[in-house]
C-alpha positions as CSV (number, residue, x, y, z in Angstrom):
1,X,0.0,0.0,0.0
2,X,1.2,3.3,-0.6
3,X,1.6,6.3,1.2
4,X,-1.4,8.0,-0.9
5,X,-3.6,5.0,-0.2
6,X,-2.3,4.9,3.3
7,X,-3.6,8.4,4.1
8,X,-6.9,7.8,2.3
9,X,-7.5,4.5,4.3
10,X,-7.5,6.3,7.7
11,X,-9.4,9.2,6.3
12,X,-12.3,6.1,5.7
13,X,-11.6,5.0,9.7
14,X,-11.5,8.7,11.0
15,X,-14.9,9.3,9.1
16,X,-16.8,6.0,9.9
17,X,-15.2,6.8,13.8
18,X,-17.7,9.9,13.2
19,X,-21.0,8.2,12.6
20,X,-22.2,8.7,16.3
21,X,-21.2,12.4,16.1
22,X,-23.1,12.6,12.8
23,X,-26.3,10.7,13.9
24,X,-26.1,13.2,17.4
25,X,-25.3,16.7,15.8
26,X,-28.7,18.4,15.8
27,X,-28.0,17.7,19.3
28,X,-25.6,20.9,19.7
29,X,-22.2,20.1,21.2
30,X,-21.2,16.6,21.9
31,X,-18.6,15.8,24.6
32,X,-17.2,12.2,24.3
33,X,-16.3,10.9,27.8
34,X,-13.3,8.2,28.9
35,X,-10.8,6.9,31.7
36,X,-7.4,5.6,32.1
37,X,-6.4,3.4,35.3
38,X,-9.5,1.6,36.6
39,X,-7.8,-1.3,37.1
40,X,-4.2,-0.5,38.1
41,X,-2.7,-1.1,42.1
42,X,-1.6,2.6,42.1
43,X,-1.7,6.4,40.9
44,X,-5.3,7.8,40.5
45,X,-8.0,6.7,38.2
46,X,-8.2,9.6,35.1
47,X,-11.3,11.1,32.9
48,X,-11.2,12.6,30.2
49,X,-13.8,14.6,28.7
50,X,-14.0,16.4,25.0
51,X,-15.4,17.9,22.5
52,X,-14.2,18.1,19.0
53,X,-14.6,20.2,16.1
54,X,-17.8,19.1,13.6
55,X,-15.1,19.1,11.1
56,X,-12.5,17.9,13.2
57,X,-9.3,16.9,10.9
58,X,-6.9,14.9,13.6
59,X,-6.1,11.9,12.1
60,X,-5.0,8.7,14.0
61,X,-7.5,9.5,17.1
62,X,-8.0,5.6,18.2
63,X,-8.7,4.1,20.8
64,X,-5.8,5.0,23.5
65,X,-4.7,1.0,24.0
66,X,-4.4,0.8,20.0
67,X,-1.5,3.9,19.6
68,X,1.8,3.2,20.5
69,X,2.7,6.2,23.5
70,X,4.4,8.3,20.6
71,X,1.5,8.2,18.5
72,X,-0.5,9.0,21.6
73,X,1.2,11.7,22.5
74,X,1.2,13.2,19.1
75,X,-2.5,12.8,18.7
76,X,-2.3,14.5,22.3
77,X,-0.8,17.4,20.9
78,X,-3.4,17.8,18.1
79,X,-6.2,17.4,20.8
80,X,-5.1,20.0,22.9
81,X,-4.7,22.4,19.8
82,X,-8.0,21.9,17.8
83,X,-10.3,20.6,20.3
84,X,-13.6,23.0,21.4
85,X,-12.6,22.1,24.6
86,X,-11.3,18.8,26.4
87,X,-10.4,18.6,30.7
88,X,-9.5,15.9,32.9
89,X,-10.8,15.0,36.3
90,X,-9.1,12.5,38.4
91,X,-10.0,10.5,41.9
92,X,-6.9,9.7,44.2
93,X,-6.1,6.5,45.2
94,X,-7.5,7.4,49.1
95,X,-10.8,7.7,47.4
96,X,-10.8,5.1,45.0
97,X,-10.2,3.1,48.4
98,X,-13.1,4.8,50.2
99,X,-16.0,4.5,47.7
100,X,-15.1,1.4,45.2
101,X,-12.8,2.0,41.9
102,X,-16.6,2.5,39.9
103,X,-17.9,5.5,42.0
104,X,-14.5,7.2,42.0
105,X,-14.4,7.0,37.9
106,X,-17.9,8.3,38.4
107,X,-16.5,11.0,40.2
108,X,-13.9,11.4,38.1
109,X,-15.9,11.8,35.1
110,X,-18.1,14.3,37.1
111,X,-15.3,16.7,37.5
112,X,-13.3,16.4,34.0
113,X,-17.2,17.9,32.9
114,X,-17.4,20.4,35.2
115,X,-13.2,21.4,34.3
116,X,-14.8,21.8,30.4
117,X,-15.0,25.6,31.2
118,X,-18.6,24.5,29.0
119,X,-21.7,22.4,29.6
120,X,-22.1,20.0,26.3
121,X,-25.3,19.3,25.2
122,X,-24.9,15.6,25.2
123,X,-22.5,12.7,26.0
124,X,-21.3,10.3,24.6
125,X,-20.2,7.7,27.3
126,X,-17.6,4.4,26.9
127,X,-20.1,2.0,28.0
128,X,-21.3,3.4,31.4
129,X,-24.1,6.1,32.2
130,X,-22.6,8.6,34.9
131,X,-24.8,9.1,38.1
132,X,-25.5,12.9,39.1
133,X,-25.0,14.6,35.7
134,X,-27.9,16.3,33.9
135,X,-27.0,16.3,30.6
136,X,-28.0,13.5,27.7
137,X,-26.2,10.5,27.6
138,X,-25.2,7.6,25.4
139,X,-23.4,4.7,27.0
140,X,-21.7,2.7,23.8
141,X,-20.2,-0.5,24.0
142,X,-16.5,-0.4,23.0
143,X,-16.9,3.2,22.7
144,X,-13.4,4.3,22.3
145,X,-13.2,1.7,19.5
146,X,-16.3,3.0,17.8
147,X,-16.4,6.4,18.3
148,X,-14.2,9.4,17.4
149,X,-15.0,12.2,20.7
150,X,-14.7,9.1,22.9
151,X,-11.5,7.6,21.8
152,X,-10.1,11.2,21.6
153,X,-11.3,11.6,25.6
154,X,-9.4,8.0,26.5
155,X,-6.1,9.3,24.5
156,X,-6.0,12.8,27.1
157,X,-7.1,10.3,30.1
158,X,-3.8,7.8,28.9
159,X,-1.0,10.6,28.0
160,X,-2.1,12.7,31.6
161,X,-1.9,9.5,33.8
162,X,0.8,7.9,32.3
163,X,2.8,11.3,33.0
164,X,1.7,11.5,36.4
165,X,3.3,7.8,36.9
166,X,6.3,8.7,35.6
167,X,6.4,11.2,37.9
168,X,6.2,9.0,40.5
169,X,8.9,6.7,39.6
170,X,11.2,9.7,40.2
171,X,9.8,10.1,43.8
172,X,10.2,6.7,44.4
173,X,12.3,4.4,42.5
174,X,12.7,0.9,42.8
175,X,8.7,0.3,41.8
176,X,9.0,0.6,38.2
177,X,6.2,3.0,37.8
178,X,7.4,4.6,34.6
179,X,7.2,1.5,32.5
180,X,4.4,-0.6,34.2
181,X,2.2,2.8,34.9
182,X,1.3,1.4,37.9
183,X,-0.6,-2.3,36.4
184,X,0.0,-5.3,38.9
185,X,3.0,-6.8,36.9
186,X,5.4,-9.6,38.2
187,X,7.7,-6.7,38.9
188,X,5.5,-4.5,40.7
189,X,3.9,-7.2,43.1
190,X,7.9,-8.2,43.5
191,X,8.3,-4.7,44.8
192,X,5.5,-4.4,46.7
193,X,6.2,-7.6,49.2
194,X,9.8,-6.4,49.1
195,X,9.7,-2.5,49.6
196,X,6.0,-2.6,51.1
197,X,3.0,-0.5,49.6
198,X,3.6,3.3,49.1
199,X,1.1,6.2,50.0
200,X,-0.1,5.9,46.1
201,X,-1.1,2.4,46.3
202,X,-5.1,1.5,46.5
203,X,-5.1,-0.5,49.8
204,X,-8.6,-2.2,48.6
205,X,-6.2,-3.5,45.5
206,X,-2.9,-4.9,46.7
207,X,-4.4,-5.9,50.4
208,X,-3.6,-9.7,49.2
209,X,0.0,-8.8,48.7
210,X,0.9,-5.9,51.2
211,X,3.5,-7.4,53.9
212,X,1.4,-5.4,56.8
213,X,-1.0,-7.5,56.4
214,X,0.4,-10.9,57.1
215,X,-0.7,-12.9,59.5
């Protein structure tokens, strides 16, 4: 395949990635809605949240999991520069302790909505319908494989939390944070039982392999 036909082929994906925002557009602005790090043993649990231009141009928006992190953070870039708006809202792991991983994403989706600076006039959700937020919403399955403003929401919830993890690994080193991101790998249990868990960790997550709580 050439480079021409290359180009043209993900112009096809980008536009059939745009079939929800075209069957929802007489709906007024449309907000796609995402998160990074439900399932990791540390670091927060991210939402992202935005809205893209009716004839938004970014190619390569996918579905964060499918980019590699420099096509992620390349598409990032784009994001930031061309979206209407986008925001983040994020639930630490204290909370995500104290009200179950699924309320904190809640919560985190609640805030990344309110940090839009605007109030969309509909959502469109990966899979979930968030409690406590009256605006329109549309759960859909796979969403950030299926739809354009979704997948560009889970690509600014990836790039912000996998910064803040790499962070982390500088504050404390000897977890691996900046290449696991936090994900119960064999090296990251290894270095929990051996260093003990770390004011990031979700107690709720790694109780079964936190040294404090031998018997």
């Amino acid at each position: 395949m050439t480079k021409e036909e290359r180009l043209e082929a993900e112009k096809k994906r980008i536009y059939e990635m745009q079939s929800y925002e075209r069957e929802y557009a007489d709906c007024g602005l449309i907000c796609g809605i995402d998160e990074a790090g439900r399932g990791p043993f540390a670091g927060p649990v991210v939402a992202g949240a935005v809205i893209l231009p009716r004839d938004c141009d970014i190619l390569y928006i996918n579905d964060s999991k499918k980019l590699s992190e420099k096509k992620r953070e390349e598409v990032y870039a784009q994001i930031r520069e061309k979206a209407v708006a986008w925001a983040v809202g994020m639930a630490s792991p204290e909370r995500i302790d104290e009200i179950n991983i699924l309320q904190a994403t809640y919560e985190a989706m609640r805030e990344a909505i309110k940090n839009l600076g605007v109030v969309p006039d509909i959502l469109l959700n990966d899979a979930v319908t968030i409690p406590g937020v009256d605006i329109k919403q549309v759960p859909i399955i796979k969403g950030d494989a299926k739809c354009l403003s979704i997948a560009a929401a889970s690509i600014m919830a990836k790039v912000t939390r996998d910064a803040i993890m790499v962070e982390y690994d500088k504050t404390y080193p000897g977890y691996g944070f900046a290449s696991h991101k936090g994900y119960g790998t064999k090296q990251h249990i290894m270095a929990i039982k051996e260093l003990g868990p770390l004011p990031i960790h979700r107690r709720s997550f790694i109780h079964k392999y936190d040294p404090s709580q031998s018997k």
